[in-house]
N, C-alpha and C positions, 0 to 999 in steps of 0.2 A: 700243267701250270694254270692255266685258264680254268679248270675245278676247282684247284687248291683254291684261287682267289674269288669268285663266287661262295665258295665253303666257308671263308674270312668274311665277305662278307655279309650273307645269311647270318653267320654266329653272333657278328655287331648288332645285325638288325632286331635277331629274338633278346639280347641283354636290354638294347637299348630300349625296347617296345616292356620289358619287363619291370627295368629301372623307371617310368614312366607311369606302368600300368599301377592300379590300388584297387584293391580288391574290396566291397564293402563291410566287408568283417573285420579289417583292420581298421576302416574308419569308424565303424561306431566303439574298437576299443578303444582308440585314443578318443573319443567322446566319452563315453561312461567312464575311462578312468579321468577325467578333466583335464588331458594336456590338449588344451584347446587350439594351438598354437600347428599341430599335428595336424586333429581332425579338423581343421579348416582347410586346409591343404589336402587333404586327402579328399573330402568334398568336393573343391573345384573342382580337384582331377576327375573324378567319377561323374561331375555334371559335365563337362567336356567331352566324355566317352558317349557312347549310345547305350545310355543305363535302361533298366526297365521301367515302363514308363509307370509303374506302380509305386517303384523307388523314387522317383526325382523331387517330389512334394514333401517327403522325407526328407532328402542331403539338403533340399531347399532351407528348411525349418532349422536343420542341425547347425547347416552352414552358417546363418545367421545369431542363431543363438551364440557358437563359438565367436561368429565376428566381434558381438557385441562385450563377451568378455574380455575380450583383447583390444576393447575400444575403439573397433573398426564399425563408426555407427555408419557411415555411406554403405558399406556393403551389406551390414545389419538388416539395414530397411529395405534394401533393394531383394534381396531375399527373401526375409517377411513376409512383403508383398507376394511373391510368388508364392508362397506355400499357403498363403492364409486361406487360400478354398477349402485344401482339404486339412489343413491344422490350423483351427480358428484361433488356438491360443497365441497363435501369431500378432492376430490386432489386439491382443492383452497388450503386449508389449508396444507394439508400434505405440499405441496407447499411451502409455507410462512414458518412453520416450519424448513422444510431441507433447505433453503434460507438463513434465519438465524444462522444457525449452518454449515455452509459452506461445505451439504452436495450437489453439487450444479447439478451433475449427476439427484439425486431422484428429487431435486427439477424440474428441467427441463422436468423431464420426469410425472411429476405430474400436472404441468403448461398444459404442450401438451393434457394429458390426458382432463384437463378441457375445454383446447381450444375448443376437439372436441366434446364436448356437449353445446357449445354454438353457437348460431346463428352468422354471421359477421356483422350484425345490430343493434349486442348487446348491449349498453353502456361500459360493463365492457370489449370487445373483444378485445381492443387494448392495454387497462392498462395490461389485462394478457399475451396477444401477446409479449407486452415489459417486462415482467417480464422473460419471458419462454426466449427470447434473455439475459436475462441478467445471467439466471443460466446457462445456454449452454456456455459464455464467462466464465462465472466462473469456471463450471469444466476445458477448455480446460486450463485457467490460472491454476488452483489445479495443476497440471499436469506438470509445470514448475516452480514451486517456485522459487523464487534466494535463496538461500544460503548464506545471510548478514549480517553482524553483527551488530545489533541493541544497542547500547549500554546503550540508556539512551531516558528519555520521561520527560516534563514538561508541565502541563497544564496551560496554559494565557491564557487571556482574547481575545476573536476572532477581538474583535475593533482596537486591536494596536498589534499583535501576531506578524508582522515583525519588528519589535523592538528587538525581543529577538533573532532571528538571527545572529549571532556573527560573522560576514564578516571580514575576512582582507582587506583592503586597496587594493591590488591586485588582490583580484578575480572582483570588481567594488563595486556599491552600487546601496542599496535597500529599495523604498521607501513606503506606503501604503497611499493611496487615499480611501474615502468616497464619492461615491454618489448617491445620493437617484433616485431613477429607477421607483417612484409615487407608489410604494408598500412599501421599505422598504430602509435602508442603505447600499447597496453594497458595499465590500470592492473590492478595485481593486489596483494595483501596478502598480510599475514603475522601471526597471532594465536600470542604466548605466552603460556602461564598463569603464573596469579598466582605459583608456587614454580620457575617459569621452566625448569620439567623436561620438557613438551612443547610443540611450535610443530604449528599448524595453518596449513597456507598452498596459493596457488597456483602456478600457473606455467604457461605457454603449453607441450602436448607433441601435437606430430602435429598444428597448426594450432589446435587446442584449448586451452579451459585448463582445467585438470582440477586438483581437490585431494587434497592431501597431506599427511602426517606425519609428523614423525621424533621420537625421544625422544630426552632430553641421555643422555652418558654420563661415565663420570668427569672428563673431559677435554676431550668431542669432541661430536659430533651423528652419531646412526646414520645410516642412507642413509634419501633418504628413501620411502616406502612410500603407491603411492598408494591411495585410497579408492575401493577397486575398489566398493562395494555402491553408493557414489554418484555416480562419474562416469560420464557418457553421451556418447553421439554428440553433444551440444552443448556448453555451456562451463559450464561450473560453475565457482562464484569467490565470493571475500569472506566465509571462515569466520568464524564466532565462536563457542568454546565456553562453556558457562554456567557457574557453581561449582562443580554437584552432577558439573563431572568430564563428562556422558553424553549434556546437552541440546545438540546442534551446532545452530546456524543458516547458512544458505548462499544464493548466491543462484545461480538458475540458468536460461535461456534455452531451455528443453526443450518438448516437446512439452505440458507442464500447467502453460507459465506462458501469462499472458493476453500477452503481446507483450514483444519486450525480457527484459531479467532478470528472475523475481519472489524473494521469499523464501521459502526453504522451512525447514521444520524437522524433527529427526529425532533417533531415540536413539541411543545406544548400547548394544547388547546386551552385558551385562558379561561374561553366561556362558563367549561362544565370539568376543568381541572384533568382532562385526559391528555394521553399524548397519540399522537399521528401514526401513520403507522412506518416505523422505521425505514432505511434505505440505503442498502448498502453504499457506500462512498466511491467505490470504484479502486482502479489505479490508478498510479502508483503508490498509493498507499497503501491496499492490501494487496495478499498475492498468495501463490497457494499455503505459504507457510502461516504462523501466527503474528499477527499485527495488531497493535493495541494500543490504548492511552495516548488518545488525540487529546492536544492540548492548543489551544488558539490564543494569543493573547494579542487582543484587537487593538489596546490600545498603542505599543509598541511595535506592530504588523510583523512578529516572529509567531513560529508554530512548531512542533515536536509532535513525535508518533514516536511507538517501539517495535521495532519488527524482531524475530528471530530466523529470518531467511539466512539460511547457507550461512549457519553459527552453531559450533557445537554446543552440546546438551547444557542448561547453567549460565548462558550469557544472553546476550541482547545489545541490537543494535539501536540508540537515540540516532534519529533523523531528526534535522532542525532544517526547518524550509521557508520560504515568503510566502504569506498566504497570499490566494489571488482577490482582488477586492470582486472581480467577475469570473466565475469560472471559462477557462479557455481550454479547448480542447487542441488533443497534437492533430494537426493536420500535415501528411504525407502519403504517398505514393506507396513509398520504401517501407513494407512488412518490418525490414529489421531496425531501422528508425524506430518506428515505432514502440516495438518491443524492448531496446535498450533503455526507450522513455520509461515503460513500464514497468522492469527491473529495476530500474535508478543504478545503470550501468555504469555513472558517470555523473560527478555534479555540477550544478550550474554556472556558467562563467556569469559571473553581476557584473551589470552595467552599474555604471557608476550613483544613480540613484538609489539602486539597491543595496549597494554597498553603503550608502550616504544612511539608510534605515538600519540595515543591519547593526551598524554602530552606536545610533542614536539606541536602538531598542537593549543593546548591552549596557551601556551609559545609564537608560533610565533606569534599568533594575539594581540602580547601584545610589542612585542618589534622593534626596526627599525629594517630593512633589511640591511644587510651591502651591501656597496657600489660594483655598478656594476662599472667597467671598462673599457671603450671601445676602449680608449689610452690612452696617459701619457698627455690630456689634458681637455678630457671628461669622467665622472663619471657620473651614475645614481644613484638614490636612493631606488627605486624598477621598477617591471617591466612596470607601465602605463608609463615613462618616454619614452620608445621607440617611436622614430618615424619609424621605419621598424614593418611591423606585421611580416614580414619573421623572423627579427631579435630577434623579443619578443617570436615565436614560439623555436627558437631556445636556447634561454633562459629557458626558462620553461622545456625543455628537460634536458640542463644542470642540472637544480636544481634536477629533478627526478633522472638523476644520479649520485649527489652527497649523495642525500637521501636514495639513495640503498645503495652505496660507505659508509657512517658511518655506518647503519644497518649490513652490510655485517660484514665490520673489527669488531665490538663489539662481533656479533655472533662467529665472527673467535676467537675471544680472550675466549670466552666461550667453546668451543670446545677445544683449545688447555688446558686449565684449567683441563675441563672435561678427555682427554684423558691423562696427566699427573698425573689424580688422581686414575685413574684407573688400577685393575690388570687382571680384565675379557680379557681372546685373542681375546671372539666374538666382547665385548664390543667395546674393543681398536680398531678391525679392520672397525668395522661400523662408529665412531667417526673420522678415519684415512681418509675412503671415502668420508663424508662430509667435511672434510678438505681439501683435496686436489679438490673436487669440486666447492668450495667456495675460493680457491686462485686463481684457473683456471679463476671465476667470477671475481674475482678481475681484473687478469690481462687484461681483456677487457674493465672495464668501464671505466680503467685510460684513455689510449691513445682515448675514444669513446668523453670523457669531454674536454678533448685536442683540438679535433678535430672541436667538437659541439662550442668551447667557441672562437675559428676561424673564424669558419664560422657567429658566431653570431655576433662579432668584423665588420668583410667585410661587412657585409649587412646592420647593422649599418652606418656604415661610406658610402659609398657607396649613402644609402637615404639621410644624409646632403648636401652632395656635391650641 
């Protein structure tokens, strides 16, 4: 009796060690045929076993790989990592991973890692070269975020997307060109200013698309003259000039964007007619996909970009934001804080003066400008009417301080409300501070609009003569 039952169970213990056991030739067919689902399972088992230690940087690598098709990325990477000594194409991946979730530090340093196990007559050495450049830009971008308030996104169609650009009359206009490049339909633009006397624009030359500009002439448009300081071996496209006449925006696909187009911005040197040397903008406005067509319109403090992040093939996402009159960067602790900034995971809750602009700047692009003055026999009707650009700079300052000047008294009238309703001593004293801070404001911008809307009158008159 006592045999029989040792003989039961012996026999349990060889099924069950058997059911359990996985041979490595079963794991790599369910790898090579793709049922990944299998050979990931057959993997642990084998790295649980006392495999040979020859094999285990193997099921390490395989493991992983399967994880990641079955979108088990925690065990992916945890794996990865292990094999990546002896199977470098491990930090390919970790790579491409952290790239994608804009961990862009690991990635960088997972790229390099690959680098150094490939020869320089590799095929793949420069595609990775250029990747390992683009997360090294990305961490130092992580690092600066702006601080912006994102307020809204609408997805069009990529063929006519500057259409849905809501331009005032004043900041100039903006227009979208088609042309086929013997691969595909390129969109390219074309930017006039506001007094419709220069066009900034693109256009496909030597495979390329490289920008340009010509100035009106009495009749006619000069030739046009391309920007030799800022076109490159790559494509540069989607100008936009700012009011002050010098601030170009562009976007460009060069060796200091993170992937795709990004934004860059740049001056112009007035002296000798050159421009500065470009710079990328950061995040969250570009990111590793294509980002494009910065649009700023200063005098209503709205602004637009186009991205194609995480958008299939054909469309494009309108970001409409606040500009910041100072840039501010995100300060935190919290990595994924930050990176949610940088994705534009999420849009901005407005405070109520935000909101208070937002609507004024939808309102202005809808109504005439009331009439500029320049004596009691010349009126304007907005600012392209200027013939002085001194004159029209001096303008556009006025309005800025007219548009602090309403802000301000509204705010002032909310505080005085506020402090009238109040019995707190801390309350009332912190409320009394902003008070008398904000009429101290006041009494500067009066006589500053006084002063600006003089000078803007002389310079004017002054260019007729």
């Amino acid at each position: 009796m006592k045999l029989f039952k040792y003989s039961l169970f012996a026999l349990a213990l060889l099924y069950g060690n058997a059911a359990f056991s996985q041979t490595p030739a079963e794991a790599n067919a369910y790898f090579e045929s793709g049922d990944y689902q299998l050979a990931s399972e057959a993997y642990q088992k084998l790295l649980k076993k006392k495999s040979r230690r020859a094999d285990i940087a193997l099921y390490h690598f395989r493991l992983a790989y399967s994880a990641s098709k079955l979108n088990d990325m925690e065990t992916a990477i945890e794996h990865y990592k292990k094999a990546a000594s002896k199977y470098p194409k491990s930090n390919f991946y970790l790579g491409e991973y952290y790239f994608d979730h804009y961990n862009f530090q690991e990635a960088a340093d997972a790229y390099e890692a690959y680098l150094s196990a490939l020869d320089e007559t590799d095929s793949l050495y420069s595609e990775i070269e250029k990747k390992q450049k683009q997360s090294a830009l990305g961490a130092r971008f992580l690092n600066r975020v702006e601080d912006v308030a994102i307020v809204d996104s609408m997805v069009v169609d990529k063929a006519n997307f500057i259409e849905k650009f809501n331009l005032s009359r004043e900041i100039g206009t903006l227009t979208q060109q088609k042309e086929f490049n013997g691969v595909r339909n390129q969109s390219l633009s074309t930017f006039t200013t506001q007094r419709g006397d220069r066009q900034y624009f693109s256009k496909t030359e030597n495979g390329n698309v490289n920008l340009f500009t010509k100035i009106k002439l009495l009749d006619s448009w000069s030739e046009a003259q391309p920007l030799a300081d800022l076109n490159t071996e790559a494509n540069e496209n989607f100008p936009f000039l700012m009011l002050d006449g010098v601030t170009l925006y562009f976007a460009s696909d060069s060796e200091e964007s993170m992937g795709g187009y990004d934004i860059f911005i740049t001056r112009l040197n007035t002296e000798d007619n050159s421009f500065l040397k470009p710079e990328n903008i950061g995040m969250p406005f570009n990111s590793p996909f294509n980002d494009y067509m910065m649009v700023i319109d200063e005098l209503n403090r709205v602004g637009w970009f186009a991205s194609d992040r995480y958008l299939p093939e054909g469309k494009v996402a309108i970001y409409q934001f606040i500009p910041n009159t100072e840039k501010k960067i995100v300060r935190s602790e919290n990595l994924d804080s930050i990176i949610d900034k940088a994705r534009i995971s999420s849009f901005a809750e407005l405070d109520d003066e935000q909101k208070m602009l937002l609507n004024k700047s939808e309102n202005a692009r809808n109504v005439v400008v009331n009439k500029i003055f320049i004596n009691d026999k010349i009126s304007y009707v907005d600012a392209s009417d200027f013939n002085s650009n001194e004159a029209r700079n001096f303008y556009y300052q006025v309005e800025k301080l007219k548009e602090e000047l309403t802000v301000s008294v509204e705010e002032l009238v909310s505080l005085r409300e506020a402090y009238a309703g109040t019995r707190n001593e801390n309350s009332r004293k912190n409320i009394a501070s902003k008070i008398y801070s904000l009429e101290a404001r006041l009494r500067e911008i009066k006589p500053q609009v006084e002063q600006l809307t003089v000078k803007m009158r002389n310079e004017e008159i002054k260019s007729l003569r």
